[in-house]
C-alpha positions in Angstrom: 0.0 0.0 0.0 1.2 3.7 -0.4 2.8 5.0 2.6 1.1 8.4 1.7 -2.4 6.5 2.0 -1.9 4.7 5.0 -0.7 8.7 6.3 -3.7 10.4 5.0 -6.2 7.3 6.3 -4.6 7.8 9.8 -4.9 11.6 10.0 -8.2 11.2 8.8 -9.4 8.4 11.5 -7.8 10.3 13.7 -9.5 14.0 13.5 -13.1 11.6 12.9 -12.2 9.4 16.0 -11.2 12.6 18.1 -14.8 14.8 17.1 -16.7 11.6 17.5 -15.3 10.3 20.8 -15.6 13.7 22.1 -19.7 13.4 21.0 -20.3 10.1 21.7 -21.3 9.1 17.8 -20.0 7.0 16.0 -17.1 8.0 14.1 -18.3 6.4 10.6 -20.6 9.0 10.1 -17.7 11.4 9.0 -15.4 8.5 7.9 -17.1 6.9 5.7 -18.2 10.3 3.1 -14.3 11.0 3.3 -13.1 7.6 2.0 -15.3 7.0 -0.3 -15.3 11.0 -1.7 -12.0 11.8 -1.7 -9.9 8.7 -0.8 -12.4 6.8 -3.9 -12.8 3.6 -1.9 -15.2 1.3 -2.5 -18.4 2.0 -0.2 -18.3 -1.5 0.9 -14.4 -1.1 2.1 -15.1 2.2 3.8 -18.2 0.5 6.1 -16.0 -2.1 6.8 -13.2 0.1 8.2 -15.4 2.8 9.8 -16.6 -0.3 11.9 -13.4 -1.3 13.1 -12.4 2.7 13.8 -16.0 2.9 15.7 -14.6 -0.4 17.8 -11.2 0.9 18.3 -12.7 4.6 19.2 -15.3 3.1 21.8 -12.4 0.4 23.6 -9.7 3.1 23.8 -12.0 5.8 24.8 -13.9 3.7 27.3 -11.0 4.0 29.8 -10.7 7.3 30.7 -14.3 7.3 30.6 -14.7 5.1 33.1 -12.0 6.0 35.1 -12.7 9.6 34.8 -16.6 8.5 36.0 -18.4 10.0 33.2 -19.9 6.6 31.9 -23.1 5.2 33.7 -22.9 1.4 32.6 -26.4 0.7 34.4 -28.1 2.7 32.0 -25.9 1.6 29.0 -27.0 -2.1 29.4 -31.0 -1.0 29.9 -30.6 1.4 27.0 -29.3 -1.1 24.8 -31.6 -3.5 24.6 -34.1 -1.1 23.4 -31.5 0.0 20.6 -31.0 -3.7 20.0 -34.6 -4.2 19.2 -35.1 -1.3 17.2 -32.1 -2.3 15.1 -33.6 -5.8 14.7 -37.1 -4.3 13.5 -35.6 -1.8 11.3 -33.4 -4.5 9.8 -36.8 -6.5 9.3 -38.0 -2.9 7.4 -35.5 -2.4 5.3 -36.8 -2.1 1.4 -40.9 -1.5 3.3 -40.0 2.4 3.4 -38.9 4.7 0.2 -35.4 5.7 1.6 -36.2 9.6 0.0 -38.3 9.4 3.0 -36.1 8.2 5.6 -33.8 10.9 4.8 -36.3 13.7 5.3 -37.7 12.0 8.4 -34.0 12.0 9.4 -33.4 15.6 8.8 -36.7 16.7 10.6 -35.4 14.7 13.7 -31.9 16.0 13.7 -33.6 19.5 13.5 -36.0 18.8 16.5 -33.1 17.2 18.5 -30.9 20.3 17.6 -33.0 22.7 19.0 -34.0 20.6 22.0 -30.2 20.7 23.4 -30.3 24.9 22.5 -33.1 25.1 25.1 -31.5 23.1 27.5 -28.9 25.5 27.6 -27.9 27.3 31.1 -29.7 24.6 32.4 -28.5 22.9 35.5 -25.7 20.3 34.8 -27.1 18.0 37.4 -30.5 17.9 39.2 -31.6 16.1 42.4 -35.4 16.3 42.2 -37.5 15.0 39.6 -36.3 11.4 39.6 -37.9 8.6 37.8 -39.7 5.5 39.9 -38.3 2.7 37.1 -34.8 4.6 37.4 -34.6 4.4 41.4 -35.8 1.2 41.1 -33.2 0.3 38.8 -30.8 2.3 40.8 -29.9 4.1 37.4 -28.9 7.7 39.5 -25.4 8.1 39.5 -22.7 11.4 40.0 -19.9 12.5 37.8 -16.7 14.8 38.9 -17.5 18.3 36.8 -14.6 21.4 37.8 -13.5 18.9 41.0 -16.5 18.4 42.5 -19.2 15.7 42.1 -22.4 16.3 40.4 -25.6 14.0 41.4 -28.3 13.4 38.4 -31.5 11.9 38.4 -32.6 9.5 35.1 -36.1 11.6 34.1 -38.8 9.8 32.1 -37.2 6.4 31.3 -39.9 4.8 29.2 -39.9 7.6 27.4 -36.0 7.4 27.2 -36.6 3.6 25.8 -38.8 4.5 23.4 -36.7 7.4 22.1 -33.7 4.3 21.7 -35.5 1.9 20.0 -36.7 4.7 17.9 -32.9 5.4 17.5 -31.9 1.7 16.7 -34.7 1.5 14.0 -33.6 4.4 12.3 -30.1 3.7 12.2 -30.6 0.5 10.7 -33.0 2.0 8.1 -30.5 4.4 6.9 -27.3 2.1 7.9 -25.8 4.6 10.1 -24.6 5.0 13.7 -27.3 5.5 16.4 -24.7 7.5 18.3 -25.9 11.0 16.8 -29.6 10.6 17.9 -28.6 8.6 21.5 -26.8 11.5 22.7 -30.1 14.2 22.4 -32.0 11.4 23.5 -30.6 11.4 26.7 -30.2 14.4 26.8 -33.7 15.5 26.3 -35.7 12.6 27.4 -33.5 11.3 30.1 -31.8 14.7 31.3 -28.3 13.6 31.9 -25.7 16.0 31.5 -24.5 16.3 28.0 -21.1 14.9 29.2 -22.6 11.9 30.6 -24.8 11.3 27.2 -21.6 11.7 25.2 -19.8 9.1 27.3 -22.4 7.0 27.6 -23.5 7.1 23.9 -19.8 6.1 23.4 -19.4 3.2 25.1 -22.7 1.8 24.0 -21.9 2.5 20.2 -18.6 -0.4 20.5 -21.5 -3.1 21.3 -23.3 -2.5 18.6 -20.3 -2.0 15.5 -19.0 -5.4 17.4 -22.1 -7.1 16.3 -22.0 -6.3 12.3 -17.8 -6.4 12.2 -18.0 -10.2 12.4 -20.1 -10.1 9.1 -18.0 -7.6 7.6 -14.9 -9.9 7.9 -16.5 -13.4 6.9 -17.4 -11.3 3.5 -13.5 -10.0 3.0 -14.8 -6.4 3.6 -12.3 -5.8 5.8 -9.1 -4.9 4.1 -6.3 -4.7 6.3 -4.3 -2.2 4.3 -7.0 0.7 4.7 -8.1 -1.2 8.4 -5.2 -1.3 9.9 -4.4 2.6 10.0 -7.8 3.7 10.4 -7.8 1.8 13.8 -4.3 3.2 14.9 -6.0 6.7 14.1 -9.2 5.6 15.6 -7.1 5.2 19.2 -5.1 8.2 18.9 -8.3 10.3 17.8 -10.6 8.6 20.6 -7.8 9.4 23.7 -7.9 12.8 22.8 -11.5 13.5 22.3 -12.1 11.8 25.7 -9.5 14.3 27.0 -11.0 17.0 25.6 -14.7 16.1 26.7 -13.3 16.0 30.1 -11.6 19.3 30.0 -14.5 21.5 27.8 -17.9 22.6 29.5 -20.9 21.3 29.1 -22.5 24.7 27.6 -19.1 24.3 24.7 -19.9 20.6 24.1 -24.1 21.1 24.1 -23.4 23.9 21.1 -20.8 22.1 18.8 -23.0 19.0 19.1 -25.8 21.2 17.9 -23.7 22.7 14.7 -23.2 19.0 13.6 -26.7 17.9 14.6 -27.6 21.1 11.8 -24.6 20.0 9.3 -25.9 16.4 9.1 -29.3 17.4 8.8 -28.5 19.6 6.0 -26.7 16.6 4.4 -29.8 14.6 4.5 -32.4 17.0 3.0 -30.0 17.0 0.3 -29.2 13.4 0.3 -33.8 13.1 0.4 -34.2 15.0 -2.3 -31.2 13.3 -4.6 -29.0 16.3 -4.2 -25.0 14.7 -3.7 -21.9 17.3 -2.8 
């Protein structure tokens, strides 16, 4: 393979890896226009390697995460059976729904979810009233260290929550894209957790699911390891920084450039809806 290639795959992974760690999405969403645009890879390839960057971004990332207690597993294993299922129905779907219409239903969510997170903003990072009987049942409250001191939440409305994630696993498997980008205002809006605690959250939950298709991606020889292989050593790099970074930024910083790619996706989609391709 060219050296220059494997250079270019790795700086791109890595700048993908870093934004999408730092959001909790999936970093394919970003990698996979970009390989297939300008690096003129097969779609098929580019899938294949954005699932082993979203792997490598979630396992590296995870760690500081955890450690840094931003990442409330509790919730991540109840939320994720509700993504499962959706994923399973929409997968069932797939070819039932006219995709032009997928894309605009896409881009009207986006848009709603986008200007959800701008009126949550100056809102409390934490809240300790307002809890949800299923959540304390569950014992799905939790705290997370915010400018060294401790902030309790309370999980709000968490059938709501479920609803909102199988809604998100559907969608995602409609469109075959990462459910990371409507998890994150999902939680945020539905569930109230602070947006760091979505973004963490929404990351370790996304390695689960890409671990699930990356089996089928190899038995078909998707996965090339020429193009892999750097996109994951990106992917690592790209991920430890982004989790750095969401540790260090406030929540008010993350909430708003979370918004401006909520916007720049939906604007992709309308266009993508209508047949309109940059």
């Amino acid at each position: 393979m060219n050296p220059w290639l494997g250079l270019w795959l790795f700086a791109v992974s890595l700048g993908a890896s870093a934004l999408g760690g730092m959001l909790g999405m999936a970093s394919g969403i970003f990698i996979v226009p970009i390989l297939t645009v300008f690096g003129h890879l097969d779609i098929r390839t580019a899938i294949a390697a954005s699932i082993v960057s979203v792997i490598a971004c979630s396992c590296s990332s995870a760690s500081p995460f955890l450690k840094g207690g931003l990442v409330n597993v509790r919730l991540a294993i109840v939320l994720e059976t509700a993504t499962t299922l959706g994923a399973l129905t929409g997968v069932l779907l797939v070819g039932v729904i006219p995709t032009a219409y997928l894309y605009l239903l896409f881009t009207l969510i986006l848009t709603l979810s986008a200007q959800q997170m701008l009126s949550r903003r100056g809102q409390a990072s934490g809240t300790s009233a307002g809890g949800d009987a299923w959540a304390a049942a569950l014992r799905l409250d939790a705290r997370y260290p915010d400018k060294g001191r401790d902030v309790e939440y309370r999980v709000q409305r968490l059938p709501l929550g479920m609803l909102l994630m199988y809604g998100a696993g559907l969608i995602s498997a409609l469109l075959g894209i990462g459910s990371g980008v409507l998890k994150v205002p999902a939680m945020d809006s539905a569930l109230r957790l602070p947006i760091k605690v979505s973004s963490a959250t929404s990351n370790f939950m996304i390695g689960v699911t890409a671990a699930a298709s990356a089996g089928a991606y190899f038995m078909r020889g998707d996965i090339l390891p020429g193009v892999a292989g750097p996109v994951a050593l990106g992917s690592v790099v790209g991920s430890v920084l982004g989790a750095r970074v969401l540790m260090a930024v406030s929540n008010e910083r993350i909430r708003l450039l979370f918004v401006v790619v909520l916007l720049a996706l939906a604007l992709q989609m309308a266009l993508s809806g209508f047949g309109i391709s940059l």
